[in-house]
BAKOL-879183 format. One line per field, with one value per residue (C-alpha): x, z, y; residue in three letters; residue number from 1. Coordinates in nm, 3 decimals, decimal comma. Example, Ala and Ser with C-alpha at 12.3 -4.5 7.8 and 13.67 -1.06 7.14 Angstrom:
<atoms>
c1 = [1,230/1,367]
c3 = [0,780/0,714]
c2 = [-0,450/-0,106]
resn = [ALA/SER]
resi = [1/2]
</atoms>
This chain:
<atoms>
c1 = [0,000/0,100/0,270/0,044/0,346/0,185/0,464/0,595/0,356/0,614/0,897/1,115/1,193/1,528/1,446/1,190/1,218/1,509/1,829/1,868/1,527/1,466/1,348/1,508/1,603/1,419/1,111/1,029/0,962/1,099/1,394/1,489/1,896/1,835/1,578/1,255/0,968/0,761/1,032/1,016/0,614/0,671/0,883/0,726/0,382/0,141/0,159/0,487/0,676/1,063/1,340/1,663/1,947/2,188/1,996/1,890/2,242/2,377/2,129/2,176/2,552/2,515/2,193/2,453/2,779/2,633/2,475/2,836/3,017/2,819/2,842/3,207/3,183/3,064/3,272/3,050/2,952/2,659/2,468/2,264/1,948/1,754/1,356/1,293/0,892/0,947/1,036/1,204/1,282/1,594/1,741/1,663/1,799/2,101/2,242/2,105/2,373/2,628/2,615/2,696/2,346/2,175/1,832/1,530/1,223/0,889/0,789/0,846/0,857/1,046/1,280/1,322/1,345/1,653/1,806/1,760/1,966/2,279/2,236/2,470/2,226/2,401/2,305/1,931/1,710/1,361/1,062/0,688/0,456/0,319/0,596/0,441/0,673/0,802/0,867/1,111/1,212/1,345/1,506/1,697/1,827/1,879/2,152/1,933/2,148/1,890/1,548/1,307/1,098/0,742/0,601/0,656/0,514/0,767/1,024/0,931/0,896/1,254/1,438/1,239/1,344/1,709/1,807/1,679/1,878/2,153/2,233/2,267/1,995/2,098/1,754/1,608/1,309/1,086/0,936/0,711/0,847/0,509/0,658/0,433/0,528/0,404/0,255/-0,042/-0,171/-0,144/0,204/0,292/0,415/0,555/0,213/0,113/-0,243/-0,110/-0,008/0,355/0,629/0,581/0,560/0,868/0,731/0,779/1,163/1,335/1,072/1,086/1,420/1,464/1,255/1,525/1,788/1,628/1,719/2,060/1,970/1,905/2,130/1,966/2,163/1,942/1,625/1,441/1,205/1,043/0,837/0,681/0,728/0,765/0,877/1,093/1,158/1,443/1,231/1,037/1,352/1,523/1,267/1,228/1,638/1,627/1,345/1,498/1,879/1,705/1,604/1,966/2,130/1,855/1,903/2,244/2,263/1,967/2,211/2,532/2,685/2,629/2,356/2,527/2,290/2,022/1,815/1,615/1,441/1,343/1,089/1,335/1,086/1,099/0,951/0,691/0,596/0,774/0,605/0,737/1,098/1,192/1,080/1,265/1,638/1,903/2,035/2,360/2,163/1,941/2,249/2,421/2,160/2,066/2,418/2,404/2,092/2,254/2,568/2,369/2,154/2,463/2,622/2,298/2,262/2,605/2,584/2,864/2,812/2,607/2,590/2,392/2,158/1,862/1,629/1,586/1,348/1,135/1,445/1,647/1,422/1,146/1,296/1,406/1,121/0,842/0,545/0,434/0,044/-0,151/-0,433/-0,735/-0,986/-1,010/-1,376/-1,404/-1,570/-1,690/-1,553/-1,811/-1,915/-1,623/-1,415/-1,366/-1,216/-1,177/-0,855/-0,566/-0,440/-0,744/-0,733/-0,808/-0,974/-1,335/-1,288/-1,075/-1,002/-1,033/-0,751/-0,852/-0,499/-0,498/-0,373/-0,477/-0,531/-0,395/-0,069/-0,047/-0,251/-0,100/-0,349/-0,653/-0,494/-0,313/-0,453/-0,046/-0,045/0,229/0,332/0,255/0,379/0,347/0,590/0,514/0,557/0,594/0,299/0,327/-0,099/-0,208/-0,217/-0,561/-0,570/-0,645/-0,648/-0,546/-0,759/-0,699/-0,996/-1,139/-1,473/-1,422/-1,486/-1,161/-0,929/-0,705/-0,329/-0,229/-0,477/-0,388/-0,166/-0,100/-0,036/-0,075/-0,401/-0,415/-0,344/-0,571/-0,604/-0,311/-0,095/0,174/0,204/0,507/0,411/0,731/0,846/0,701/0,996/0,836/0,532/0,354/0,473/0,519/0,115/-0,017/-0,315/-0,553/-0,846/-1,111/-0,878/-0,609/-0,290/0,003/0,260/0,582/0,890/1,236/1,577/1,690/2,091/2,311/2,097/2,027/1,702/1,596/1,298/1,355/0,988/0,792/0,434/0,120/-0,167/-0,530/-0,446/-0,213/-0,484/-0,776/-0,527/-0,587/-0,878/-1,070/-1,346]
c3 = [0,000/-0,074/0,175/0,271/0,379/0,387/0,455/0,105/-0,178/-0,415/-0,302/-0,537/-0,404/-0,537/-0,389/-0,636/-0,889/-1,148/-0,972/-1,196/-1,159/-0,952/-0,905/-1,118/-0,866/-1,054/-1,182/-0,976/-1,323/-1,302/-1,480/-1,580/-1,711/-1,743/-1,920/-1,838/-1,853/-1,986/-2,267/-2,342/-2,419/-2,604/-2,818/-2,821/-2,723/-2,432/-2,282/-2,309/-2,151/-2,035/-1,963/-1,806/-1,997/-1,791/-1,439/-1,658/-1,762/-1,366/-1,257/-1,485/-1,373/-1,047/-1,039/-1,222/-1,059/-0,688/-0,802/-0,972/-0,686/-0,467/-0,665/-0,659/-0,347/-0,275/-0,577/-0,857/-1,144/-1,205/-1,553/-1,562/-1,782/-1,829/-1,813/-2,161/-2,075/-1,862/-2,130/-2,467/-2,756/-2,990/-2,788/-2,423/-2,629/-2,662/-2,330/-2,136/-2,388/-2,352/-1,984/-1,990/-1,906/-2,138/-2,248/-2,139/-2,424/-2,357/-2,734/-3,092/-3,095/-2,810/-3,005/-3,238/-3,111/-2,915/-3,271/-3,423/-3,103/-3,234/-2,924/-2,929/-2,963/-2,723/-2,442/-2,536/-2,307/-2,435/-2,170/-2,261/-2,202/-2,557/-2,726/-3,133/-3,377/-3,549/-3,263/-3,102/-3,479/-3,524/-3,232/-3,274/-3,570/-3,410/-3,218/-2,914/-2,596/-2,364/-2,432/-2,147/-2,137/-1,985/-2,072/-2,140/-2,556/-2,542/-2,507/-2,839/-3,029/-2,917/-2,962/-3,334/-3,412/-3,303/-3,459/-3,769/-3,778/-3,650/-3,322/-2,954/-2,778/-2,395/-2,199/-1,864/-1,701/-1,555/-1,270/-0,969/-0,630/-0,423/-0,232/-0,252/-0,315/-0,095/-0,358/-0,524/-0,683/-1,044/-0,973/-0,794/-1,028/-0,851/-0,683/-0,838/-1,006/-1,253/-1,634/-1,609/-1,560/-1,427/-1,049/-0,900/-0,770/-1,183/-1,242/-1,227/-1,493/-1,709/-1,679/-1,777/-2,133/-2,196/-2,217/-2,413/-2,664/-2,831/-2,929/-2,598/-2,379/-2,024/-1,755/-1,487/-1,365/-1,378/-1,118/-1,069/-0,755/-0,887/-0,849/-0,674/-0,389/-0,077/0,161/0,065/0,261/-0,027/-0,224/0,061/0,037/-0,296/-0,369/-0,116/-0,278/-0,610/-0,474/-0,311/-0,645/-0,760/-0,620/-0,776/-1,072/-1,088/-1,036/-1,311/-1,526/-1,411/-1,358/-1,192/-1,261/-1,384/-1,355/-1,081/-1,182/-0,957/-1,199/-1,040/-0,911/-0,670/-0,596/-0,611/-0,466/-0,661/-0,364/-0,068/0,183/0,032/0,022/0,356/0,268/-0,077/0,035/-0,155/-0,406/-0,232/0,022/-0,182/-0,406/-0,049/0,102/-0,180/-0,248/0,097/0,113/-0,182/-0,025/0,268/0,082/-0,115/0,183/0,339/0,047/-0,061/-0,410/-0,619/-0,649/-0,987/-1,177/-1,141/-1,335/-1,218/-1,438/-1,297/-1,504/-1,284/-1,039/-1,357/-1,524/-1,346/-1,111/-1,431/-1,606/-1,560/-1,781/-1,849/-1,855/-1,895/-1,665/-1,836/-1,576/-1,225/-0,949/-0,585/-0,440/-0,099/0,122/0,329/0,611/0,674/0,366/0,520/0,832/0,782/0,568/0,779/0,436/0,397/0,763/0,779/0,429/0,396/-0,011/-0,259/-0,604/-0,897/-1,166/-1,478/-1,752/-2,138/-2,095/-1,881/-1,844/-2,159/-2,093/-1,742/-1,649/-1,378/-1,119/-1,306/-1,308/-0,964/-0,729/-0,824/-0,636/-0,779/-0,677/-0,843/-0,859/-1,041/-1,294/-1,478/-1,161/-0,747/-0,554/-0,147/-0,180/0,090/-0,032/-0,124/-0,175/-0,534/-0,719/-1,079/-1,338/-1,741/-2,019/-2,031/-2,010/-1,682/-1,299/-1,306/-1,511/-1,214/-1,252/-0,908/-0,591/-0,366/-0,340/-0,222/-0,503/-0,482/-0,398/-0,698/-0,971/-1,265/-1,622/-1,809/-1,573/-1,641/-1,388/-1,368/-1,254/-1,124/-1,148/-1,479/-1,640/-1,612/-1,716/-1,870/-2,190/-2,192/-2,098/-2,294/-2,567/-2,768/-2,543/-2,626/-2,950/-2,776/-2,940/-2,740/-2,624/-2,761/-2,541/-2,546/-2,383/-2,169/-2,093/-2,014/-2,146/-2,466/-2,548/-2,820/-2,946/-2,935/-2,991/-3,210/-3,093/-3,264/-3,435/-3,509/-3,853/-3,796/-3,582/-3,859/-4,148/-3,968/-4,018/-4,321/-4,554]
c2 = [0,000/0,360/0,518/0,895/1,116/1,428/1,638/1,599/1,467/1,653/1,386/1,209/0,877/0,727/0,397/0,404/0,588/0,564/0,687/1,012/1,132/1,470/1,761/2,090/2,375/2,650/2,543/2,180/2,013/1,612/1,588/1,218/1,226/1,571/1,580/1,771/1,556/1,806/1,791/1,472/1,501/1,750/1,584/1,202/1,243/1,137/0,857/0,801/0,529/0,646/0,406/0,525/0,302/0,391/0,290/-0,039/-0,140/-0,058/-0,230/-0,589/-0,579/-0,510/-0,849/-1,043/-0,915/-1,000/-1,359/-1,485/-1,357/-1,585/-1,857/-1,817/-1,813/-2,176/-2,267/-2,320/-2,052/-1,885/-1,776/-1,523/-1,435/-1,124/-1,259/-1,082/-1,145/-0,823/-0,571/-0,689/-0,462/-0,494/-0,229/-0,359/-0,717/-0,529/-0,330/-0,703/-0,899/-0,626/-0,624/-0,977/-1,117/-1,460/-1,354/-1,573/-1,575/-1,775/-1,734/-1,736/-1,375/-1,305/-1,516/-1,280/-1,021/-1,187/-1,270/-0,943/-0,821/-1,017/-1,234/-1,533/-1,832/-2,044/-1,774/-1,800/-1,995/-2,096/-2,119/-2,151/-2,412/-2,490/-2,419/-2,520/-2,717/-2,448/-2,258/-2,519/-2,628/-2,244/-2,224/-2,515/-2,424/-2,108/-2,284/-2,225/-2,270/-2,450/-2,543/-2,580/-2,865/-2,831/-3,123/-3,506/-3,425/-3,169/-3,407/-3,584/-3,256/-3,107/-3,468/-3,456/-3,119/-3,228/-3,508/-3,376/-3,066/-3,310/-3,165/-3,240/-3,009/-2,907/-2,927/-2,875/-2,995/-2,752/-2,888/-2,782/-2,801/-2,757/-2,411/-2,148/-1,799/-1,537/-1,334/-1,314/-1,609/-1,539/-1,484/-1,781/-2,022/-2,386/-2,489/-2,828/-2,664/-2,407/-2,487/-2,483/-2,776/-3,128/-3,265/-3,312/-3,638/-3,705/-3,569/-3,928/-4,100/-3,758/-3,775/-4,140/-3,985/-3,764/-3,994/-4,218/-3,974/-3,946/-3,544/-3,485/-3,350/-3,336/-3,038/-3,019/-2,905/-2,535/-2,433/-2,062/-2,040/-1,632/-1,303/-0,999/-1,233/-1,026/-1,291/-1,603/-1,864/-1,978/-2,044/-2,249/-2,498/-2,488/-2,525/-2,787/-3,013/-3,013/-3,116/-3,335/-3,516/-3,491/-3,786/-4,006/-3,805/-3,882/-4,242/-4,271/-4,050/-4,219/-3,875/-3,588/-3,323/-3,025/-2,739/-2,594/-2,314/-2,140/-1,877/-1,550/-1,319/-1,109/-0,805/-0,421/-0,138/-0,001/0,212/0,406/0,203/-0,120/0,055/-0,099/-0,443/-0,533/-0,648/-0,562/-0,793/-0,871/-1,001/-1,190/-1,353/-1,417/-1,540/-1,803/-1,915/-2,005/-2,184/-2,385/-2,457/-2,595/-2,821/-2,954/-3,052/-3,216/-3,435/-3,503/-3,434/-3,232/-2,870/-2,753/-2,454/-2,219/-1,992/-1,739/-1,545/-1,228/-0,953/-0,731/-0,677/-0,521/-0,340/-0,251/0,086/0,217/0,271/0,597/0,656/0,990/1,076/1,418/1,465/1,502/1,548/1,582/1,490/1,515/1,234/1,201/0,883/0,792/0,520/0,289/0,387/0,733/0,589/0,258/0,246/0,384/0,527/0,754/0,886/1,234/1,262/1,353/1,298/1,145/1,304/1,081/1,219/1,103/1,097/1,022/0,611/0,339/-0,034/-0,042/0,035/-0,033/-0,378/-0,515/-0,254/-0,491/-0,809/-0,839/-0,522/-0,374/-0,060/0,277/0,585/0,879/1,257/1,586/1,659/1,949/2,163/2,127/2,271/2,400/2,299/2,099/1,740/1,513/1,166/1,083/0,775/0,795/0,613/0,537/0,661/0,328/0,183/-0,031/0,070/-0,160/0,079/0,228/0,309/0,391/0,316/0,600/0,833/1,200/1,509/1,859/1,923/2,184/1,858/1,977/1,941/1,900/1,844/1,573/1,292/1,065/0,698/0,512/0,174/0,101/-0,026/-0,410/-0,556/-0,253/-0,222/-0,605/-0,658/-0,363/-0,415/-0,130/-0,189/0,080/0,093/0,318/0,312/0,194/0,457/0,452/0,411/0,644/0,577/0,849/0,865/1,174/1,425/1,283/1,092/0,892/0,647/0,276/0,150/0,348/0,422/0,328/0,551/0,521/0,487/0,222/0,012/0,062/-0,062/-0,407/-0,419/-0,565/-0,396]
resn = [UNK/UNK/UNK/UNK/UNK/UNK/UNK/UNK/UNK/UNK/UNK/UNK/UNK/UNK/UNK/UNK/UNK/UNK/UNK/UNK/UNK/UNK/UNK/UNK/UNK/UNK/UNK/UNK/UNK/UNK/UNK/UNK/UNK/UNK/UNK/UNK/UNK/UNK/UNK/UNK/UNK/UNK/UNK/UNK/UNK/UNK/UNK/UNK/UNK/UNK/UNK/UNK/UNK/UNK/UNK/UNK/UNK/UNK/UNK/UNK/UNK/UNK/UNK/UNK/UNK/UNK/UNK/UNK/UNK/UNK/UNK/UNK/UNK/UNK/UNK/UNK/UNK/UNK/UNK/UNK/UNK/UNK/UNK/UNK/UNK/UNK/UNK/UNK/UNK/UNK/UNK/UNK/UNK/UNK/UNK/UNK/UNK/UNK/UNK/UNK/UNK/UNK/UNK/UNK/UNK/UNK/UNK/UNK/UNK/UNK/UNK/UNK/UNK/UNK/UNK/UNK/UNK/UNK/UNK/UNK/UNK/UNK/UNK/UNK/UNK/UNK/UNK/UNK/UNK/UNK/UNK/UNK/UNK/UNK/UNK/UNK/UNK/UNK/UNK/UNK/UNK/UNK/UNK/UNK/UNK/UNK/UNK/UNK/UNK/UNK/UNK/UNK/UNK/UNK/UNK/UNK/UNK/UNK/UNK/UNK/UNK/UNK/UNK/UNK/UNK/UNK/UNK/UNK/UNK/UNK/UNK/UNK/UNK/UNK/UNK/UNK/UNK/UNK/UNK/UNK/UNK/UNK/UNK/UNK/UNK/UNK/UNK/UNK/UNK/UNK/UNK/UNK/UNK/UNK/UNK/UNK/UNK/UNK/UNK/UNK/UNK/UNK/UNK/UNK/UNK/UNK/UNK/UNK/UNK/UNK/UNK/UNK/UNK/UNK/UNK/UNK/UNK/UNK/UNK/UNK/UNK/UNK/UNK/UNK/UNK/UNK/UNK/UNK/UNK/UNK/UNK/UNK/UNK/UNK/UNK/UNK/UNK/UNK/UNK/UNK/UNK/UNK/UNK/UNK/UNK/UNK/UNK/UNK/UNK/UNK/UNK/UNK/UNK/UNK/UNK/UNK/UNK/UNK/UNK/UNK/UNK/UNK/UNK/UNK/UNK/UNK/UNK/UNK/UNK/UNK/UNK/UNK/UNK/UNK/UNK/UNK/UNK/UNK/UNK/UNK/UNK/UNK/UNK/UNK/UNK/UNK/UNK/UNK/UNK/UNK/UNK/UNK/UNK/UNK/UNK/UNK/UNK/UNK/UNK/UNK/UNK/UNK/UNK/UNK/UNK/UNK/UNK/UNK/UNK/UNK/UNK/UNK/UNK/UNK/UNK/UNK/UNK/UNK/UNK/UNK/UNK/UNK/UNK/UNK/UNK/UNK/UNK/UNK/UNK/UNK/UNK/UNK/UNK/UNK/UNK/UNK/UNK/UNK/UNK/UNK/UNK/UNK/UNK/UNK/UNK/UNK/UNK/UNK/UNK/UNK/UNK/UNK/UNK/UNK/UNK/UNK/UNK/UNK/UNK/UNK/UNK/UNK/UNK/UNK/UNK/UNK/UNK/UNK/UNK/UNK/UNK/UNK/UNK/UNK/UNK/UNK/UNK/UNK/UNK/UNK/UNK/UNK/UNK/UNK/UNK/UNK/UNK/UNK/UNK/UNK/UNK/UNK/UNK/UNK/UNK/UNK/UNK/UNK/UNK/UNK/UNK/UNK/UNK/UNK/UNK/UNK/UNK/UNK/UNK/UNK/UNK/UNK/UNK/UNK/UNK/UNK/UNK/UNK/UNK/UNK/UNK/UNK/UNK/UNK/UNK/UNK/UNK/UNK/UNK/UNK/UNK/UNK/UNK/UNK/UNK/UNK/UNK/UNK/UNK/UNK/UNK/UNK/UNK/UNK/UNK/UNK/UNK/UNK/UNK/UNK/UNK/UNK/UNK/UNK/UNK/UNK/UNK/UNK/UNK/UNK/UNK/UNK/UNK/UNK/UNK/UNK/UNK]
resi = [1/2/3/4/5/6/7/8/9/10/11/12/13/14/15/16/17/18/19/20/21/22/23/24/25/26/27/28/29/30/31/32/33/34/35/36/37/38/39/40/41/42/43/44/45/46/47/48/49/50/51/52/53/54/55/56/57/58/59/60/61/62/63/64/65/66/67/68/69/70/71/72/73/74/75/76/77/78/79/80/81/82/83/84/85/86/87/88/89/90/91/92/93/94/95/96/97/98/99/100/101/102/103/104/105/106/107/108/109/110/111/112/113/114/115/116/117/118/119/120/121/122/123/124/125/126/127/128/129/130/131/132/133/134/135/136/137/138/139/140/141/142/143/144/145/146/147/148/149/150/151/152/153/154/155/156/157/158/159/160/161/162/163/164/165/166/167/168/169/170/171/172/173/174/175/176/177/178/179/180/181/182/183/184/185/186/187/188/189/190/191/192/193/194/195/196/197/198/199/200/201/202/203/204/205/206/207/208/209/210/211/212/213/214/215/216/217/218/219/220/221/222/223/224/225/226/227/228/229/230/231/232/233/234/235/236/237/238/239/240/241/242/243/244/245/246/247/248/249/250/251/252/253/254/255/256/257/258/259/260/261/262/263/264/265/266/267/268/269/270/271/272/273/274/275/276/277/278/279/280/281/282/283/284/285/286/287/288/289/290/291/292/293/294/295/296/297/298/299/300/301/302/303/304/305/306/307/308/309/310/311/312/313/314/315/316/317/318/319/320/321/322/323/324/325/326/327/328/329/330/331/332/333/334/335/336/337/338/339/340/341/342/343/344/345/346/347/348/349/350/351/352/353/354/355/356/357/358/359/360/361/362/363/364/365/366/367/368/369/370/371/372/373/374/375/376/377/378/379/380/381/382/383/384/385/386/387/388/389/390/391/392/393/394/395/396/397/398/399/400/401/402/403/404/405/406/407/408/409/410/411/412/413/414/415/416/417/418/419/420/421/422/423/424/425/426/427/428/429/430/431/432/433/434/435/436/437/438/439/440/441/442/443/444/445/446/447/448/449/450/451/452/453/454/455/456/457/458/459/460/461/462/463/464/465/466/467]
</atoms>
């Protein structure tokens, strides 16, 4: 939940917001690299989504400087991917490969996108659940460095595709290891009743279907417990259920299992209040390499590599949307919402501010209750602060971008609003609901700024259509 700080509903928050993001001394507007963000409209539109490259690349070295450290530490190595599914573009492709990060894809498309990068193949991994034919045929011939198998067809499809393109395909086996995330529950993903992997309970006869298969060239096992996850407990268990498996493994195999990965789903702050709970990342890479090295030693079984897959933890802080308010409505809190909520303490009415996207760029408000923090941009205000939620143009009670928050009482129309922590899972989810064209996104560094996804226009969405 949004932390109400009163005293300051103009604050920039570094711990969530993109490192170089302030406040200019003279007129108050948010600059992001230097760059006004009234600038920026001006220049690319509204909404516009804003990614600072140079908090995004600082970011992906320090995630995969802290996690190979660790795993140097208890003497194995460590690979890590960028989870593409959280914001892929050529460019984004790019700065992850150059920072020395794999890239993750769970599609066809994210495929190519990975490809038209000038990713090495061999540092590709390829997720997805229903992977088609062609899909795992392409990548294959991609020279696809690991393939993830979800399922006991998949198997036969990869070994197919394989043998006849003539090579030995590396694959692991995604499997569920019962620990449940504590997230929400569309983003917990290693309970047994959800669409992706296989039982652990099933590893050893899986396993046994793999090697049956000269093109095959089984590493290890893959298991992602969700998202936005703060605390390491869930991944103790989880790292200790699957090494658990790997003695059997290995004695099925007649050689040790080479490879453990343990996804991701290390969370951010999207708000103030949730500042204080997201640990850094050299505590969580410590903190797992340890609970490795402990399971290792309970079960006796040689030391794998590692690999994670972290996304949201990478990209997400450096990414802001821009919106212009459109309109603004009082609305009186009655009953138990006006006292009720410790949030809304002290408020007789909440302001609805009404801005020129959405749902449709932003879903993850709709689809898991996300909560953001938002602030004035175009100017600072000394007004006394109201609570205001901020809702898209779209025809659904549903479409809200950020729950509550405090701004300048004085917010009106045409105003911009900066929305933090937007970096993951907004472009990524975003549709033309209400046939709203998607924003484009720019790359902020140093001063400079410059489009890497190209926006959409009406004209562009009618051409698809056929009459």
């Amino acid at each position: 939940m949004t932390q109400v700080n009163a005293a300051d509903p103009n604050g920039i928050d570094p711990r969530v917001f993109p490192p170089t993001a302030r406040r200019g001394r003279e007129c108050g507007q948010l600059k992001l690299a230097d760059l006004r963000a009234t600038e920026l409209m001006a220049e690319f539109g509204s909404p516009l989504y804003v990614v600072d490259e140079d908090a995004a690349r600082s970011r992906a070295r320090e995630v995969r400087e802290a996690l190979q450290a660790e795993a140097g530490r208890i003497g194995t190595e460590a690979t890590v991917y960028y989870a593409g599914k959280a914001l892929l573009c050529v460019e984004v492709a790019r700065w992850m490969a150059e920072e020395g990060l794999a890239i993750d894809v769970a599609s066809g498309g994210e495929l190519a996108v990975a490809l038209a990068a000038g990713v090495d193949p061999s540092r590709i991994g390829f997720h997805g659940n229903n992977k088609s034919v062609a899909e795992i045929e392409r990548a294959v011939g991609a020279g696809v460095g690991t393939i993830i198998l979800d399922s006991e067809i998949e198997i036969e499809r990869v070994a197919r595709a394989a043998s006849v393109a003539g090579r030995r395909q590396r694959v692991r086996l995604r499997v569920n290891s019962g620990v449940h995330a504590s997230t929400h529950d569309f983003l917990a993903t290693s309970h047994e009743d959800q669409k992706f992997g296989q039982p652990l309970s099933a590893a050893a006869e899986r396993m046994r279907g793999i090697l049956a298969h000269d093109s095959l060239d089984f590493v290890g096992l893959h298991c992602h417990i969700g998202s936005q996850i703060f605390a390491t407990d869930g991944f103790r268990e989880s790292a200790r259920r699957l090494l658990g498996v790997y003695a059997e493994l290995a004695e099925i195999a007649g050689r040790p299992i080479p490879e453990l990965n343990l996804g991701g789903g290390f969370g951010i702050a999207y708000t103030s209040a949730q500042a204080d709970e997201a640990p850094a990342i050299a505590d969580i890479a410590r903190e797992l390499a340890d609970i490795i090295a402990d399971s290792v030693a309970e079960f006796g079984i040689d030391m794998p590599r590692l690999a994670f897959e972290p996304g949201r933890s990478i990209i997400g802080q450096s990414g802001v949307t821009l919106y212009t308010v459109g309109t603004t409505k009082p609305v009186e809190l009655a009953g138990s919402e006006a006292g009720g909520d410790p949030a809304d303490l002290g408020f007789a009415e909440r302001l609805y501010v009404s801005v020129d996207g959405g749902m449709s760029d932003n879903a993850r408000p709709a689809l898991y209750g996300a909560d953001y923090q938002v602030r004035l941009a175009n100017r600072a205000s000394d007004a006394a602060p109201a609570l205001v939620r901020v809702v898209g143009k779209h025809c659904e009670s549903g479409d809200i971008v950020v729950q509550r928050d405090l701004l300048p009482g004085d917010v009106r129309p045409g105003d911009t609003l900066a929305v933090a922590a937007t970096g993951a899972y907004c472009w990524s989810l975003s549709s033309n609901y209400n046939y709203v064209p998607r924003p484009p996104i720019v790359a902020v560094s140093a001063g400079t700024a410059r489009l890497i996804v190209r926006g959409e226009t009406e004209d562009e969405l009618l051409a698809k259509s056929v009459y």
